[in-house]
TORSEFI-600760 format. One record per residue: x, y, z of N, C-alpha, C, O in turn. Coordinates in pm, whole numbers, plus 50000, padded with zeros to 5 digits. Layout:
# TORSEFI-600760
XYZXYZXYZXYZ...
END
This chain:
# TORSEFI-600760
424817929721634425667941521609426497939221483426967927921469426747948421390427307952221240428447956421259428497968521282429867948521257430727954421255431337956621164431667946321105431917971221091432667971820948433947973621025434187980921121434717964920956436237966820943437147968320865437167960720768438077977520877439587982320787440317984820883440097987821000441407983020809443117984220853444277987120732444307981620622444907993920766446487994220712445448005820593445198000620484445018017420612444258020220516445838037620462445748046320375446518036020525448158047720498447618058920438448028061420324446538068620501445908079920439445698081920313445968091920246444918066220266444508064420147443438063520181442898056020100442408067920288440868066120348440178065220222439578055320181440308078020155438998084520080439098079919930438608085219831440048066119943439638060919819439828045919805440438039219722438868041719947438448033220010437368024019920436348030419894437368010419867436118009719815434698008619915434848008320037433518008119863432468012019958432188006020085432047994020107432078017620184431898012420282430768012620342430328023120389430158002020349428638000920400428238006420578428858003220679427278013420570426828017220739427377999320778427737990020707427188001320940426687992221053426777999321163426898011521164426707991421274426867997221387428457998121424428637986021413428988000221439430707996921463431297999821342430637997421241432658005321328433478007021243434698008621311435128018621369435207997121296436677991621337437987998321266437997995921145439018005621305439958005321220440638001521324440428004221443441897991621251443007980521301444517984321317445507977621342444287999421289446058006821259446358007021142445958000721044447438018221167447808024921028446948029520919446888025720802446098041421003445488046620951446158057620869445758062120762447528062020953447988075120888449348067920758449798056520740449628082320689450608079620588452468078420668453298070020700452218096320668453058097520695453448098820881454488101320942452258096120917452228096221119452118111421131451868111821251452118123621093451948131021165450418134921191449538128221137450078146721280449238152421316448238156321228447018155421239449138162321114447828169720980447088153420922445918152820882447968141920927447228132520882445828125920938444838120620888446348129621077445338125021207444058135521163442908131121161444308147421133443138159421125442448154220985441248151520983443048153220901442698147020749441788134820796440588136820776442108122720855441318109520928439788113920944438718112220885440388121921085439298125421155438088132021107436918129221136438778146420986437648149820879436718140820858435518142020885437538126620782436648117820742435958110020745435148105120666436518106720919435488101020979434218110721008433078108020971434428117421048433358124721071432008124920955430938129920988432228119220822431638117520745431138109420726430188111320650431228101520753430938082220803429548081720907429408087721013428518072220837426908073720914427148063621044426168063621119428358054221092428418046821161428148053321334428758062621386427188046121389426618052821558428308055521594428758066821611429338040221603430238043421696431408038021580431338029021496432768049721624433888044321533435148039921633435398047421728435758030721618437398028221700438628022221610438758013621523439558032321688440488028521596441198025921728440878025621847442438023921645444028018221747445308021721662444968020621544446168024221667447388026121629448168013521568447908002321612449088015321470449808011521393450928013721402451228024121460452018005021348453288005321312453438020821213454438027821231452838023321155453138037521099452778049721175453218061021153451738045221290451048059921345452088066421408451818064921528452968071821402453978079121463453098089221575453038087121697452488099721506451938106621653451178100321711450838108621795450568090621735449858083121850451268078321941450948076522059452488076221919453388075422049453968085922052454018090122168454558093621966455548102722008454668118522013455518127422002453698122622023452588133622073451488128222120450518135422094451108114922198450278109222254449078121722275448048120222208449158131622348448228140422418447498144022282446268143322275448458148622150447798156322125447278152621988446628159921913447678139921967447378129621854445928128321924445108134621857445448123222018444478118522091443028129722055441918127322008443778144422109443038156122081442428159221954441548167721945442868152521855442858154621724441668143321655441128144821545441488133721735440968125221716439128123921781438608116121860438708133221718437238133721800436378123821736435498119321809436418120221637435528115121580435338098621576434588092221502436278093521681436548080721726436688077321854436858087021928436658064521915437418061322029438508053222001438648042621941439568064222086440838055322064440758044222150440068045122252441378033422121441868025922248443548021222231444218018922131443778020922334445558015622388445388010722436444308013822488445977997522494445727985622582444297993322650444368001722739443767991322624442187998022634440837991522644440867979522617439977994922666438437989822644437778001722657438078012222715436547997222576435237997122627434297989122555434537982422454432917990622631431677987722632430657994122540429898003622559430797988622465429067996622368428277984522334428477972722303426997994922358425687980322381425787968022439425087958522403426677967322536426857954522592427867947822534427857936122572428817950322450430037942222372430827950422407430727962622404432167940122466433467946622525434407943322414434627932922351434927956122410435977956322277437467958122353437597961722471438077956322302439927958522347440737961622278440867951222213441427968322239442377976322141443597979622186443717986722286444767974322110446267971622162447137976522021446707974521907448327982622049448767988121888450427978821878451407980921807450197970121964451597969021964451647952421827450867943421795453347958021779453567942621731455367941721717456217950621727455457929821696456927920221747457877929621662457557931421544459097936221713459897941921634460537938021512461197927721497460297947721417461237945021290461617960921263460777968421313462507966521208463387975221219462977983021304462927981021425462447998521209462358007721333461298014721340461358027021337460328009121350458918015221358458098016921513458378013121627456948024621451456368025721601455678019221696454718014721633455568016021802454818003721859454747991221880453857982921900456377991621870456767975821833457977967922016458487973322115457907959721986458057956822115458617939722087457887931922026459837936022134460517923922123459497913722150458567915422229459737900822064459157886622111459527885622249460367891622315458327872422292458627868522437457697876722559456467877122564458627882722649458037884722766457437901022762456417904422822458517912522659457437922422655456177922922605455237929122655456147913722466454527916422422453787907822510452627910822535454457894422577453237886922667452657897622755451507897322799453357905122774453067908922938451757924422853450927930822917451967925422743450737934722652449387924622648448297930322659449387912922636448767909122551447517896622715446467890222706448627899722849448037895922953447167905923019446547904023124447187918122940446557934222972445217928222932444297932423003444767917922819443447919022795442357915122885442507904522945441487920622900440567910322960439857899722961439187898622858439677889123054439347876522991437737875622956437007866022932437517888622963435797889322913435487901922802434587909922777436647898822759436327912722595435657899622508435867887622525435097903822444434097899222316434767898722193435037889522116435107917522190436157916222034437357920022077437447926822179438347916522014439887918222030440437928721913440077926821797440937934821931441337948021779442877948221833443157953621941443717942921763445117944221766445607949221621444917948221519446967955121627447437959221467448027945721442447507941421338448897936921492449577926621414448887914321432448917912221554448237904421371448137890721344448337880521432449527878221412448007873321510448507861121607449377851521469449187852821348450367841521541451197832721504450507823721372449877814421423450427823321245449617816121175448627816321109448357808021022447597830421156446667834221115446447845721013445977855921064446667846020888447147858120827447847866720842447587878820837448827861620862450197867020890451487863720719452517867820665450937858620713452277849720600452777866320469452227871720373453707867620524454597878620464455267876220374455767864920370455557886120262456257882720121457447889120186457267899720246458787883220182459717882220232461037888720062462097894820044460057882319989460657888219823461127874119791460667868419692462037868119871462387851619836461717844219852461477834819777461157847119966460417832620054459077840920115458887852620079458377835720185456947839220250457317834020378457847823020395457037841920463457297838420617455697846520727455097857320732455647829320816454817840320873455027841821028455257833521115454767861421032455137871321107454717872721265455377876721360453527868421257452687868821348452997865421504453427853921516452927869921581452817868521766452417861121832451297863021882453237848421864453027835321908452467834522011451687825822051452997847722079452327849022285451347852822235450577844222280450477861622150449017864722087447957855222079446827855022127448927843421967447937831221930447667826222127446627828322189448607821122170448317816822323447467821622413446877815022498447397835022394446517849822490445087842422385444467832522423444857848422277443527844422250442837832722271441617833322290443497820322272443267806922268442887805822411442317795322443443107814822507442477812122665441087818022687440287815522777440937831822518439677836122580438547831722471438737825822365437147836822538436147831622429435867846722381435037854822424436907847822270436227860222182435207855422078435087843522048434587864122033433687865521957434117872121818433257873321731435257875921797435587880121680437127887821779437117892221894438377887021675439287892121635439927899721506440187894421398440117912821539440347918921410441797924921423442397927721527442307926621268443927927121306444417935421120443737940521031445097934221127445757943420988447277940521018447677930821084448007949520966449847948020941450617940920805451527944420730449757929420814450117918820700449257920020590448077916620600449917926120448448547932420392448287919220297447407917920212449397908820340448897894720205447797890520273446947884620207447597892320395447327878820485445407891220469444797893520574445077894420388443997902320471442967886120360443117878220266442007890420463440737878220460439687874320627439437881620723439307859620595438217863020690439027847720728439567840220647438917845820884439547831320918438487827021045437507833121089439057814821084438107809221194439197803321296440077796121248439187805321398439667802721519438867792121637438877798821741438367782421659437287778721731435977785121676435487785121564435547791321807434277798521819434327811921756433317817521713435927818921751435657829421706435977832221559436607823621498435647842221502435937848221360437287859621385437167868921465438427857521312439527863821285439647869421174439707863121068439707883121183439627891121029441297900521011441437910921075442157896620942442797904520847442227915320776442027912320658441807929620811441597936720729441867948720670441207959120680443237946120584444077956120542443317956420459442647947020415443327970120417442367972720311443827977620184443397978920070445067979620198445577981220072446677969720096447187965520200446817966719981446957954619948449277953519955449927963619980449697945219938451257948319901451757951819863452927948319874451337964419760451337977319672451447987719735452137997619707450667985519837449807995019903449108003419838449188015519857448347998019752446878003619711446028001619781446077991719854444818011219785443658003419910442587995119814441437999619807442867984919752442157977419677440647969819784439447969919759441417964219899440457951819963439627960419983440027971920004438007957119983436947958320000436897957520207437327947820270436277970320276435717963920454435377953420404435037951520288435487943220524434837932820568433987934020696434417938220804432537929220668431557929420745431337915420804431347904620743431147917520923430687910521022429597911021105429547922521149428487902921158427497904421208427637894821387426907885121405428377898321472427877892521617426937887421636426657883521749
END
């Protein structure tokens, strides 16, 4: 199975560099600009244009209507499967999709270190394959330009949650320094913001083959 992945793409979709078919097309959050609804309809247009069999996304620190119009953000969204602490199954690969990450000011989907995100991140199942979160585990392309210093951001109860399961790939966005391809054990960990600390959508999907 062909998985293409992007993230952090801020309704800069359609000037995406090329994105090759596969089977799967991952987006990792923050798909929208400004979070509302017309952005979600704008998305969805464009997915709909996309030759990929199956598309999933998940929510972001920017997606504003995926929490605060849940119903109708959702409605808007045909041309994907959402997931929220979520799964499913295609062709036999269990995917999982979670939008949450560790609070920093005041954005959407964010949720204190410690025991609220553990208790997100104990939602997964210990037999998903791929993992699709918006923020980064503890270490793993996470390392944030801070303007002074570089710090990295990433969800320590995350790194711990994955390290119990045997994924097959993890994909993640938020941190747009940190985007690249990493290795975890057995599995492959992908950063894939596609615009960069500018927020241009410079990075190229990254493809993966299961």
């Amino acid at each position: 199975m062909k998985l293409i992945c992007i993230s952090d793409t801020h309704s800069l979709h359609r000037r995406i560099p090329e994105i090759l078919d596969g089977d799967v097309l991952i987006h990792a959050g923050d798909c929208l600009g400004q979070g509302t609804l017309e952005n979600i309809t704008d998305f969805n247009d464009w997915l709909g244009t996309l030759p990929h069999r199956y598309k999933i996304v998940i929510a972001g620190n920017h997606d504003w209507a995926f929490q605060e119009t849940p119903q109708h953000a959702r409605q808007a969204l045909t041309n994907a499967i959402y997931l929220e602490d979520s799964g499913v199954e295609i062709e036999g690969v269990r995917f999982w999709g979670s939008p949450w990450t560790p609070t920093f000011l005041d954005w959407a989907f964010m949720l204190d270190r410690g025991e609220p995100l553990q208790e997100k991140w104990q939602l997964i199942p210990d037999s998903t394959d791929v993992l699709i979160t918006h923020g980064p585990p503890k270490g793993i392309g996470d390392e944030a330009n801070m303007g002074f210093k570089s710090q990295n951001v990433g969800c320590a109860d995350l790194l711990a949650r994955i390290q119990e399961l045997a994924l097959k790939a993890h994909i993640f966005g938020h941190i747009h320094e940190g985007y690249g391809e990493y290795q975890q054990g057995q599995a492959t960990l992908i950063n894939a913001s596609t615009c960069n600390a500018r927020y241009e959508p410079r990075n190229a999907p990254i493809v993966i083959d299961l």
